[in-house]
KOLFITOR-365422 format. One record per residue (C-alpha): residue in three letters; z, y, x. Coordinates in steps of 0.5 Angstrom, whole numbers. Example, Ala and Ser with C-alpha at 12.3 -4.5 7.8 and 13.67 -1.06 7.14 Angstrom:
<recs>
+---------+-------+-------+-------+
: residuo :    pz :    py :    px :
+---------+-------+-------+-------+
:     ALA :    16 :    -9 :    25 :
:     SER :    14 :    -2 :    27 :
+---------+-------+-------+-------+
</recs>
This chain:
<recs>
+---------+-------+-------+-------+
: residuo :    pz :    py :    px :
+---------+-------+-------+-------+
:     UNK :     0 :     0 :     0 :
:     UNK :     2 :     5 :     5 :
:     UNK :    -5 :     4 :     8 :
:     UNK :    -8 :     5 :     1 :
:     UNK :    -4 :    12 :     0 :
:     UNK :   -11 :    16 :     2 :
:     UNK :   -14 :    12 :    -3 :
:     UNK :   -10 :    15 :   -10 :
:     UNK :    -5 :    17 :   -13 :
:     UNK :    -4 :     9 :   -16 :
:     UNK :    -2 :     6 :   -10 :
:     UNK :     4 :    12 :    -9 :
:     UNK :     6 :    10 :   -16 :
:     UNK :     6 :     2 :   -14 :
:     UNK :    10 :     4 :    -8 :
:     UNK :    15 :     7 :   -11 :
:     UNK :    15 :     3 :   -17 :
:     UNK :    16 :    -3 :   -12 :
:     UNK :    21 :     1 :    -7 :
:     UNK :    25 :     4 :   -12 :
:     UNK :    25 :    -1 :   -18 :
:     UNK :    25 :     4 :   -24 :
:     UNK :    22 :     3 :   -31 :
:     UNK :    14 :     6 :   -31 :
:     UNK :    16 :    11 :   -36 :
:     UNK :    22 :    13 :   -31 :
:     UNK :    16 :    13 :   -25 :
:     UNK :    11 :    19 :   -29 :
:     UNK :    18 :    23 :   -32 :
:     UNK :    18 :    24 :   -24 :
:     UNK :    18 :    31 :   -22 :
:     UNK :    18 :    34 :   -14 :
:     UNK :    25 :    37 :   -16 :
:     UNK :    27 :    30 :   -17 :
:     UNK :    26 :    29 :   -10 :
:     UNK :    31 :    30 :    -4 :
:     UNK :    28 :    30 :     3 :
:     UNK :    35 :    32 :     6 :
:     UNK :    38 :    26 :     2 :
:     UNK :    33 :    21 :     2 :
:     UNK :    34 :    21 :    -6 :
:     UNK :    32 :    21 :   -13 :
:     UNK :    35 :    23 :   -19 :
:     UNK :    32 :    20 :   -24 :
:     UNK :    35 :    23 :   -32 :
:     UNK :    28 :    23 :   -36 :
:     UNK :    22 :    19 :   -37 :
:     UNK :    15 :    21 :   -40 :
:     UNK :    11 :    19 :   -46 :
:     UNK :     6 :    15 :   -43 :
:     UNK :     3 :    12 :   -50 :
:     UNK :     3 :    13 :   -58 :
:     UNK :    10 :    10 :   -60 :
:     UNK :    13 :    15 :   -55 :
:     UNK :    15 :    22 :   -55 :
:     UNK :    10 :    26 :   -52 :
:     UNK :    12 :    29 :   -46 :
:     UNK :    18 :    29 :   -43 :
:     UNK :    25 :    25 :   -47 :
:     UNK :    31 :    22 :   -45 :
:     UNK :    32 :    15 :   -40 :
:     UNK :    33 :     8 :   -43 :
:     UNK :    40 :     9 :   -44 :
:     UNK :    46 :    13 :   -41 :
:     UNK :    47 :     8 :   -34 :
:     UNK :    39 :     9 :   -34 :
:     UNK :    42 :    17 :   -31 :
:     UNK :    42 :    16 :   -23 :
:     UNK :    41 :    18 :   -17 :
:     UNK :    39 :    13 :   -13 :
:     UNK :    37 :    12 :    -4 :
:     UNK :    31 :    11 :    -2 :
:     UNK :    29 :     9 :     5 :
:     UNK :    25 :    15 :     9 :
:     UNK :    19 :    12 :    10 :
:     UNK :    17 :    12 :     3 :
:     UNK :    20 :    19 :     2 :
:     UNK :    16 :    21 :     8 :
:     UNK :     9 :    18 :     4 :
:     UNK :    11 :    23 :    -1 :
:     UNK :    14 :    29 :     2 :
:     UNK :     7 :    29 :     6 :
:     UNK :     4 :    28 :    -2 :
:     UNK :     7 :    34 :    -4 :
:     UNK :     5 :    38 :     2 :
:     UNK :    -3 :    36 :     2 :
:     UNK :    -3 :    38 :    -7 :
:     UNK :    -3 :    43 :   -12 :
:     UNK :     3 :    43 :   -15 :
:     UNK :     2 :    43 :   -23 :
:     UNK :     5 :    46 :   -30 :
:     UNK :    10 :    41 :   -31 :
:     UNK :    11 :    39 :   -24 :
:     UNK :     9 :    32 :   -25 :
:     UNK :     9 :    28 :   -18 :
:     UNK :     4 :    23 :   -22 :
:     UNK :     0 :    28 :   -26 :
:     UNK :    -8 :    27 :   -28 :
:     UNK :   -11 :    32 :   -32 :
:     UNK :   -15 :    28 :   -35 :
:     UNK :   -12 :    23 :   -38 :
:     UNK :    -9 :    24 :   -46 :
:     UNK :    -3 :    23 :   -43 :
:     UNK :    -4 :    28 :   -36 :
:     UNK :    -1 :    22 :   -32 :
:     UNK :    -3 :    17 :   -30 :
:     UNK :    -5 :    11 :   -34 :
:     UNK :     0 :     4 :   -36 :
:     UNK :    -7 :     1 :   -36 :
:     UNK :   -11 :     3 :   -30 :
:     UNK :    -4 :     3 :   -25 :
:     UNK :    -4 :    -5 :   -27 :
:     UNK :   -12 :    -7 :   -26 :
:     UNK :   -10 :    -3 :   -19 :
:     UNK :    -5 :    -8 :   -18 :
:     UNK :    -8 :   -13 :   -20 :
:     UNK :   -14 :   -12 :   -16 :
:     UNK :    -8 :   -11 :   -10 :
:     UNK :    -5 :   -18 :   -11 :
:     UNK :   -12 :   -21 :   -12 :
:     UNK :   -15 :   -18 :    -5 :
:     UNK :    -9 :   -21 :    -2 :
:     UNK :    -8 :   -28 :    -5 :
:     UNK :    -1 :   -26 :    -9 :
:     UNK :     0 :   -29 :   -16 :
:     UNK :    -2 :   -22 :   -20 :
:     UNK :     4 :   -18 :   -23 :
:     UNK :     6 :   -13 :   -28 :
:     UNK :     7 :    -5 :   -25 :
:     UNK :    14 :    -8 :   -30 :
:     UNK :    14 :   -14 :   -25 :
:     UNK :    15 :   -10 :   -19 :
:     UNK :    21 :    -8 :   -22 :
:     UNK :    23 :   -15 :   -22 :
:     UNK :    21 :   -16 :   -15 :
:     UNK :    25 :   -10 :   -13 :
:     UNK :    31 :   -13 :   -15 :
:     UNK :    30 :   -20 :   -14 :
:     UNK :    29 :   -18 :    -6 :
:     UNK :    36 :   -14 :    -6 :
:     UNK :    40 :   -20 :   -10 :
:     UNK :    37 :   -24 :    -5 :
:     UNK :    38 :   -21 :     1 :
:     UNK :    45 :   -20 :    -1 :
:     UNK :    46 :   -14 :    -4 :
:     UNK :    52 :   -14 :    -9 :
:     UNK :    49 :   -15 :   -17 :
:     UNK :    54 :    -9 :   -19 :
:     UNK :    49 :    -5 :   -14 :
:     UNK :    43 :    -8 :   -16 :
:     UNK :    45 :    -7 :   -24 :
:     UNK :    47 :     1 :   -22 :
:     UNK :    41 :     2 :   -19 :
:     UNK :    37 :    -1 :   -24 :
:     UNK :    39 :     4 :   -29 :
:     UNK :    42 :    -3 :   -34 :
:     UNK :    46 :    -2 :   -39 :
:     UNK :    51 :    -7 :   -35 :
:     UNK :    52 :   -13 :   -31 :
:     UNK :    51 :   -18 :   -37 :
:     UNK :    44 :   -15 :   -37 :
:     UNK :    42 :   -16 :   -31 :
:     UNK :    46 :   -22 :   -30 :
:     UNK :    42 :   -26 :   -37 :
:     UNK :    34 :   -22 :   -34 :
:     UNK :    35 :   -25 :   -26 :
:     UNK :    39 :   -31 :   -29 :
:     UNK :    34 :   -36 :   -25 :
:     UNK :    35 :   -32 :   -19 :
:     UNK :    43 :   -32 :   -20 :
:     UNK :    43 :   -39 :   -20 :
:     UNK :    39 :   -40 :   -14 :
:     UNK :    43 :   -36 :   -10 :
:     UNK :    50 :   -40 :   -13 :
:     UNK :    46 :   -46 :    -9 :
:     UNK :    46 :   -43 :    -3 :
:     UNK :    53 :   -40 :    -4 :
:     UNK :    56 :   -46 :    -5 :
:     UNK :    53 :   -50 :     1 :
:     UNK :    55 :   -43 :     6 :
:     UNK :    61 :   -44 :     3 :
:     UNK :    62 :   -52 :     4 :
:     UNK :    59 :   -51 :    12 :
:     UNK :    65 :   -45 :    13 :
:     UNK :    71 :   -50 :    11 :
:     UNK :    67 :   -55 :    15 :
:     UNK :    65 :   -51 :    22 :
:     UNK :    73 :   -48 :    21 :
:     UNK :    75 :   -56 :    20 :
:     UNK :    70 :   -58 :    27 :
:     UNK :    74 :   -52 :    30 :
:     UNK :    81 :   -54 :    28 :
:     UNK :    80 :   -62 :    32 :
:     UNK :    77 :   -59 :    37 :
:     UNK :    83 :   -55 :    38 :
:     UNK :    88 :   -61 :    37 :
+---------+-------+-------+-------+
</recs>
Protein backbone atom coordinates (compact mmCIF):
# COMPACT_ATOMS: atom_id res chain seq x y z
CA UNK A 1 0.00 0.00 0.00
CA UNK A 2 2.65 2.38 0.90
CA UNK A 3 4.07 1.86 -2.59
CA UNK A 4 0.52 2.69 -4.12
CA UNK A 5 -0.16 5.90 -2.11
CA UNK A 6 1.00 7.88 -5.49
CA UNK A 7 -1.65 6.08 -7.08
CA UNK A 8 -4.82 7.34 -5.20
CA UNK A 9 -6.65 8.59 -2.62
CA UNK A 10 -7.91 4.63 -2.17
CA UNK A 11 -4.87 3.20 -1.21
CA UNK A 12 -4.70 6.15 2.01
CA UNK A 13 -8.01 4.92 2.95
CA UNK A 14 -7.01 1.20 2.94
CA UNK A 15 -3.81 2.04 4.88
CA UNK A 16 -5.51 3.60 7.54
CA UNK A 17 -8.27 1.35 7.66
CA UNK A 18 -5.86 -1.28 8.12
CA UNK A 19 -3.64 0.26 10.63
CA UNK A 20 -6.09 2.04 12.45
CA UNK A 21 -9.18 -0.47 12.60
CA UNK A 22 -11.75 2.21 12.39
CA UNK A 23 -15.38 1.49 10.96
CA UNK A 24 -15.74 3.05 6.87
CA UNK A 25 -17.95 5.54 8.14
CA UNK A 26 -15.46 6.74 10.89
CA UNK A 27 -12.72 6.58 8.22
CA UNK A 28 -14.66 9.29 5.48
CA UNK A 29 -15.91 11.27 8.81
CA UNK A 30 -11.93 12.12 9.14
CA UNK A 31 -11.19 15.67 8.85
CA UNK A 32 -7.11 17.16 8.78
CA UNK A 33 -7.94 18.49 12.52
CA UNK A 34 -8.37 14.97 13.53
CA UNK A 35 -4.92 14.33 12.90
CA UNK A 36 -2.06 15.17 15.62
CA UNK A 37 1.28 14.80 14.09
CA UNK A 38 2.98 15.78 17.31
CA UNK A 39 1.11 12.84 19.07
CA UNK A 40 1.16 10.38 16.37
CA UNK A 41 -2.84 10.72 17.18
CA UNK A 42 -6.49 10.38 15.87
CA UNK A 43 -9.32 11.42 17.55
CA UNK A 44 -12.25 9.78 16.10
CA UNK A 45 -16.14 11.69 17.47
CA UNK A 46 -18.02 11.52 14.18
CA UNK A 47 -18.69 9.71 10.84
CA UNK A 48 -19.86 10.53 7.42
CA UNK A 49 -23.07 9.50 5.30
CA UNK A 50 -21.60 7.25 2.77
CA UNK A 51 -25.20 5.81 1.57
CA UNK A 52 -28.94 6.41 1.54
CA UNK A 53 -29.79 4.88 4.93
CA UNK A 54 -27.42 7.47 6.71
CA UNK A 55 -27.63 11.00 7.61
CA UNK A 56 -26.13 13.10 5.12
CA UNK A 57 -23.07 14.65 5.95
CA UNK A 58 -21.33 14.37 9.14
CA UNK A 59 -23.31 12.36 12.32
CA UNK A 60 -22.51 10.79 15.61
CA UNK A 61 -20.17 7.71 16.20
CA UNK A 62 -21.66 4.16 16.70
CA UNK A 63 -21.78 4.49 20.25
CA UNK A 64 -20.56 6.59 23.00
CA UNK A 65 -16.90 4.07 23.46
CA UNK A 66 -16.89 4.70 19.51
CA UNK A 67 -15.58 8.69 20.79
CA UNK A 68 -11.72 7.95 21.16
CA UNK A 69 -8.34 8.88 20.45
CA UNK A 70 -6.26 6.42 19.41
CA UNK A 71 -2.11 6.05 18.57
CA UNK A 72 -0.83 5.35 15.38
CA UNK A 73 2.47 4.64 14.35
CA UNK A 74 4.51 7.31 12.74
CA UNK A 75 5.22 5.89 9.56
CA UNK A 76 1.35 6.16 8.45
CA UNK A 77 1.00 9.62 10.17
CA UNK A 78 4.04 10.47 7.83
CA UNK A 79 1.91 9.19 4.61
CA UNK A 80 -0.65 11.71 5.54
CA UNK A 81 1.22 14.40 6.75
CA UNK A 82 2.82 14.55 3.28
CA UNK A 83 -0.84 14.22 2.00
CA UNK A 84 -2.16 17.21 3.74
CA UNK A 85 0.83 19.10 2.55
CA UNK A 86 0.77 18.22 -1.72
CA UNK A 87 -3.59 18.87 -1.50
CA UNK A 88 -5.86 21.58 -1.37
CA UNK A 89 -7.72 21.35 1.65
CA UNK A 90 -11.53 21.48 0.97
CA UNK A 91 -15.12 22.81 2.26
CA UNK A 92 -15.61 20.33 4.83
CA UNK A 93 -11.77 19.72 5.68
CA UNK A 94 -12.72 16.06 4.67
CA UNK A 95 -9.04 13.84 4.34
CA UNK A 96 -11.05 11.44 1.91
CA UNK A 97 -13.24 13.87 -0.25
CA UNK A 98 -14.09 13.39 -3.81
CA UNK A 99 -15.88 16.17 -5.27
CA UNK A 100 -17.30 14.14 -7.49
CA UNK A 101 -19.09 11.64 -5.80
CA UNK A 102 -22.81 11.77 -4.49
CA UNK A 103 -21.46 11.55 -1.52
CA UNK A 104 -18.09 14.00 -2.03
CA UNK A 105 -15.98 11.02 -0.38
CA UNK A 106 -14.96 8.35 -1.72
CA UNK A 107 -17.12 5.63 -2.53
CA UNK A 108 -17.78 2.19 0.02
CA UNK A 109 -18.00 0.60 -3.54
CA UNK A 110 -15.03 1.62 -5.36
CA UNK A 111 -12.66 1.31 -2.01
CA UNK A 112 -13.69 -2.72 -2.20
CA UNK A 113 -13.20 -3.25 -6.07
CA UNK A 114 -9.67 -1.64 -5.05
CA UNK A 115 -8.88 -3.89 -2.43
CA UNK A 116 -10.13 -6.68 -3.85
CA UNK A 117 -7.76 -5.89 -6.89
CA UNK A 118 -4.92 -5.30 -4.10
CA UNK A 119 -5.30 -8.94 -2.42
CA UNK A 120 -5.80 -10.52 -5.83
CA UNK A 121 -2.42 -9.14 -7.42
CA UNK A 122 -1.07 -10.67 -4.26
CA UNK A 123 -2.38 -13.83 -3.97
CA UNK A 124 -4.52 -13.21 -0.59
CA UNK A 125 -8.00 -14.27 0.00
CA UNK A 126 -9.76 -11.00 -1.03
CA UNK A 127 -11.66 -9.19 1.79
CA UNK A 128 -13.98 -6.50 2.76
CA UNK A 129 -12.65 -2.49 3.50
CA UNK A 130 -15.00 -4.07 6.86
CA UNK A 131 -12.70 -7.19 7.03
CA UNK A 132 -9.72 -4.83 7.73
CA UNK A 133 -11.02 -3.76 10.52
CA UNK A 134 -11.07 -7.53 11.62
CA UNK A 135 -7.35 -7.78 10.48
CA UNK A 136 -6.30 -5.04 12.60
CA UNK A 137 -7.74 -6.29 15.58
CA UNK A 138 -7.06 -9.82 14.92
CA UNK A 139 -3.07 -9.06 14.42
CA UNK A 140 -3.14 -6.97 17.88
CA UNK A 141 -4.82 -10.10 19.92
CA UNK A 142 -2.54 -12.21 18.29
CA UNK A 143 0.49 -10.43 19.15
CA UNK A 144 -0.58 -10.22 22.36
CA UNK A 145 -2.19 -6.88 22.90
CA UNK A 146 -4.65 -6.94 25.93
CA UNK A 147 -8.28 -7.60 24.70
CA UNK A 148 -9.51 -4.47 27.00
CA UNK A 149 -7.11 -2.42 24.68
CA UNK A 150 -8.13 -3.92 21.35
CA UNK A 151 -11.88 -3.37 22.54
CA UNK A 152 -11.13 0.46 23.48
CA UNK A 153 -9.52 0.86 20.40
CA UNK A 154 -12.18 -0.74 18.28
CA UNK A 155 -14.71 1.93 19.56
CA UNK A 156 -16.93 -1.32 20.91
CA UNK A 157 -19.65 -0.78 23.00
CA UNK A 158 -17.72 -3.42 25.53
CA UNK A 159 -15.58 -6.41 26.20
CA UNK A 160 -18.40 -8.86 25.53
CA UNK A 161 -18.43 -7.34 21.79
CA UNK A 162 -15.32 -7.78 21.07
CA UNK A 163 -15.21 -11.18 22.96
CA UNK A 164 -18.26 -12.84 21.01
CA UNK A 165 -16.84 -11.10 17.20
CA UNK A 166 -13.17 -12.59 17.70
CA UNK A 167 -14.42 -15.44 19.66
CA UNK A 168 -12.61 -18.07 17.20
CA UNK A 169 -9.38 -15.97 17.51
CA UNK A 170 -10.16 -15.93 21.42
CA UNK A 171 -10.15 -19.68 21.60
CA UNK A 172 -7.02 -20.22 19.69
CA UNK A 173 -4.94 -18.11 21.51
CA UNK A 174 -6.45 -19.88 24.93
CA UNK A 175 -4.72 -23.11 23.24
CA UNK A 176 -1.48 -21.30 22.81
CA UNK A 177 -1.87 -20.16 26.42
CA UNK A 178 -2.46 -23.25 27.93
CA UNK A 179 0.75 -24.89 26.44
CA UNK A 180 2.95 -21.51 27.40
CA UNK A 181 1.61 -21.87 30.65
CA UNK A 182 2.11 -25.87 31.12
CA UNK A 183 5.84 -25.28 29.61
CA UNK A 184 6.51 -22.60 32.35
CA UNK A 185 5.56 -24.78 35.56
CA UNK A 186 7.60 -27.40 33.49
CA UNK A 187 10.95 -25.69 32.72
CA UNK A 188 10.58 -24.16 36.68
CA UNK A 189 10.17 -28.17 37.49
CA UNK A 190 13.46 -29.10 35.17
CA UNK A 191 15.17 -26.02 36.94
CA UNK A 192 14.16 -27.19 40.37
CA UNK A 193 15.75 -31.14 39.88
CA UNK A 194 18.53 -29.59 38.48
CA UNK A 195 19.20 -27.51 41.49
CA UNK A 196 18.62 -30.44 43.75
Amino acid sequence: LYKRLDSGLGYYLLLLGLTSGLRFGELVGLTRKDFNFFNNTITVNKTWGYAKRHQSGFGPTKNEQSNRVIKMDKHTMMAFHHLFEKTPNNIHGLVFYSPSSKYKIISNTNVNKLLKKVLIELNIQPITVHGLRHTHASVLLYRKVSIYYVSARLGHADIETTSSTYAHLIKELRERDENETVNIFEEMAIEEAEIA
